[in-house]
C-alpha positions as CSV (number, residue, x, y, z in Angstrom):
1,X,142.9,71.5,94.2
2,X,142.0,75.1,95.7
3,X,139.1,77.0,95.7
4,X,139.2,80.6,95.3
5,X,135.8,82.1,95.6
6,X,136.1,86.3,95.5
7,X,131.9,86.7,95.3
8,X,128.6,84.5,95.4
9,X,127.6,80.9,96.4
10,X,128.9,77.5,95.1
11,X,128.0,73.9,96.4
12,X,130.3,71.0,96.4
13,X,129.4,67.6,96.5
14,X,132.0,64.6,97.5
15,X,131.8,61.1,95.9
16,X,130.9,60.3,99.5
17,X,127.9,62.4,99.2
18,X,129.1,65.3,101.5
19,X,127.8,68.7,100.5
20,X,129.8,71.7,101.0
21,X,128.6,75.1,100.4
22,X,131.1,77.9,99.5
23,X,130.2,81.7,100.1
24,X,133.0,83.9,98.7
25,X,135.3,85.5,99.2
26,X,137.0,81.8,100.6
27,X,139.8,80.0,100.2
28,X,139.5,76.2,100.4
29,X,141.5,73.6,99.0
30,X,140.0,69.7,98.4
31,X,142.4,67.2,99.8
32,X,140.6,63.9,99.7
33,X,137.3,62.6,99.1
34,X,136.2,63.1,102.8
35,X,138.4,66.3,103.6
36,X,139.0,69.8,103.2
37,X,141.2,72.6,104.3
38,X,139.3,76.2,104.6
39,X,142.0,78.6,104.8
40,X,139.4,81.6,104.9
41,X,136.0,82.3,104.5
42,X,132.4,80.5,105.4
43,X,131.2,77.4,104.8
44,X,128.5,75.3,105.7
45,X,128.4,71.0,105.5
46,X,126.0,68.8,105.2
47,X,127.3,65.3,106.1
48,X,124.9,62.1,106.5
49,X,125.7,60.0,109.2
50,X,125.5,57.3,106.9
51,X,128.6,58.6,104.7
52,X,130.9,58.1,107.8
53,X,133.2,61.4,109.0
54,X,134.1,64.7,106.6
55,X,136.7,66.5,107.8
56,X,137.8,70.4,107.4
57,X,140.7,71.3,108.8
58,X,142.0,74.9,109.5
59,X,145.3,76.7,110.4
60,X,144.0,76.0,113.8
61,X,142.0,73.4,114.1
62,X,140.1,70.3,112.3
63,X,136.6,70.1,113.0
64,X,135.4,66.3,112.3
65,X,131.3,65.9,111.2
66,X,130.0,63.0,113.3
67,X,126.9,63.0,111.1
68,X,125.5,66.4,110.8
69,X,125.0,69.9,109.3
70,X,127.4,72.9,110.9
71,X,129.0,75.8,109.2
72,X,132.5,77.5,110.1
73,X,133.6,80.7,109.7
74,X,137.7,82.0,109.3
75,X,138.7,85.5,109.2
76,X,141.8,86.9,107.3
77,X,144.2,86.6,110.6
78,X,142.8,82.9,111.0
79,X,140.2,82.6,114.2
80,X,137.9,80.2,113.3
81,X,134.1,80.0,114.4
82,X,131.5,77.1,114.5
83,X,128.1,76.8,114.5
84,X,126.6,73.1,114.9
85,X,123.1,73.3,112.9
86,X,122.0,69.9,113.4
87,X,123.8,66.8,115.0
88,X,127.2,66.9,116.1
89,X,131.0,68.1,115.6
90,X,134.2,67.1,117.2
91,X,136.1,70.3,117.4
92,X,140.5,68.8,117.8
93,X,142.8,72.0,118.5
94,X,146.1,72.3,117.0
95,X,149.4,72.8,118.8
96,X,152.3,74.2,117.4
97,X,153.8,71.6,115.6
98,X,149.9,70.9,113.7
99,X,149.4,68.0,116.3
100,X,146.1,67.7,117.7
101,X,146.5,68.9,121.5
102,X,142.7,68.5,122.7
103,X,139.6,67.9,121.6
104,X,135.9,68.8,122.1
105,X,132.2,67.8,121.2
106,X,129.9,70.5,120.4
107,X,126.3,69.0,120.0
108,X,123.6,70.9,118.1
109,X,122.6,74.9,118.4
110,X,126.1,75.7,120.1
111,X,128.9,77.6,118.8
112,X,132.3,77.8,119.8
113,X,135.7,80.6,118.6
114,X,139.2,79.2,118.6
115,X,141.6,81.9,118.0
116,X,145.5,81.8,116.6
117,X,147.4,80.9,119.7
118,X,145.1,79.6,121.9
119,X,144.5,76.1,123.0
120,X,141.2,76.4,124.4
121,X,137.5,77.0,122.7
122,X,135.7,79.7,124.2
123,X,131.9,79.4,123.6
124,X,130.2,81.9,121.2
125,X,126.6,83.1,120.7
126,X,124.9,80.5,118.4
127,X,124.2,82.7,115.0
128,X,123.1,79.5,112.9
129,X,120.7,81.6,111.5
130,X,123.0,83.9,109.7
131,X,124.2,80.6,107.5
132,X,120.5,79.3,106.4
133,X,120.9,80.5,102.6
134,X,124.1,78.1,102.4
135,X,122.4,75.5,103.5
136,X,122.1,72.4,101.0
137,X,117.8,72.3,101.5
138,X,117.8,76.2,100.9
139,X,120.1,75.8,98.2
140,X,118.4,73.4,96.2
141,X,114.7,75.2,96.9
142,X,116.1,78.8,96.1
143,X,118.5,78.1,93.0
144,X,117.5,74.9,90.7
145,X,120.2,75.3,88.8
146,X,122.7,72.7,89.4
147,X,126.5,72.0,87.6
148,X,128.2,68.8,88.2
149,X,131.7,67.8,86.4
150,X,133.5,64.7,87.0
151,X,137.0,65.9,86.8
152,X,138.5,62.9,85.9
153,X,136.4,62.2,82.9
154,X,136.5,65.8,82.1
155,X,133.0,65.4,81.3
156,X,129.4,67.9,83.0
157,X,126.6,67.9,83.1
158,X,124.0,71.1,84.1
159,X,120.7,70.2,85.7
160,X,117.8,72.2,87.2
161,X,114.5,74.4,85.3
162,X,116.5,76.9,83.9
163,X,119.4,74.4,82.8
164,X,120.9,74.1,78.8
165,X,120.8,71.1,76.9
166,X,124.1,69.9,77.1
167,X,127.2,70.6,78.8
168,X,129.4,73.4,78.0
């Protein structure tokens, strides 16, 4: 299924209890229960190491959570930027044929760029800061308000202080 967010925040949670926070305008599409593919925008996830890996793959790369928080960041002509908030990410680059070429660990407060073409990551200045409102614990202090709908069931549920009754 794809996402397309043109304006404001929405938070995902997996069945494996990942937490993916949308800020529009993105494009992502849900491919499995542990996996995503962020075609463009920003995004932050929150993955327990507990919950095993979450994956988010983009035109260029696929980062792989190895129990941690970290945000990513793609632009319309597709560079992508992490930000490693908290733990660690395995950064795998793609080659042209979508074959993983190389990969790299980047370990909490660094911040690498991979742009179209390349096959290396060149380091960026850390900017975690710039992603703290998408981040599940500011989230869920700042806006109570929470929908869930099980998609299969077609049934919802709304939960937080300023929540209805029942479902719409």
């Amino acid at each position: 299924e794809w996402i397309h967010l043109e304006e404001g925040v929405v938070q995902l949670e997996f069945g494996t209890g990942a937490q993916v926070s949308l800020e529009g305008p993105t494009s992502l599409q849900v491919v499995a229960e542990g996996e995503c593919f962020l075609e463009r925008g920003r995004l932050v996830v929150l993955a327990p190491a507990e919950i095993g890996s979450f994956k988010v793959s983009t035109r260029t790369s696929e980062l792989i959570d190895l129990g941690t928080e970290f945000a990513v960041d793609v632009n319309e002509s597709g560079e992508m930027v992490v930000h490693v908030l908290d733990g660690e990410v395995e950064v795998g680059i793609q080659g042209a044929g979508s074959e993983i070429v190389s990969r790299e660990r980047l370990v909490e407060l660094q911040a690498a760029r991979l742009e179209p073409g390349k096959r290396d990551l060149q380091r960026a200045d850390y900017a975690g800061p710039a992603f703290e409102h998408l981040r599940a614990a500011t989230l869920w202090r700042e806006r109570p308000l929470r929908i869930q709908f099980d998609c299969g069931s077609h049934a919802g549920s709304y939960q937080g202080d300023n929540s209805p009754a029942h479902a719409a």
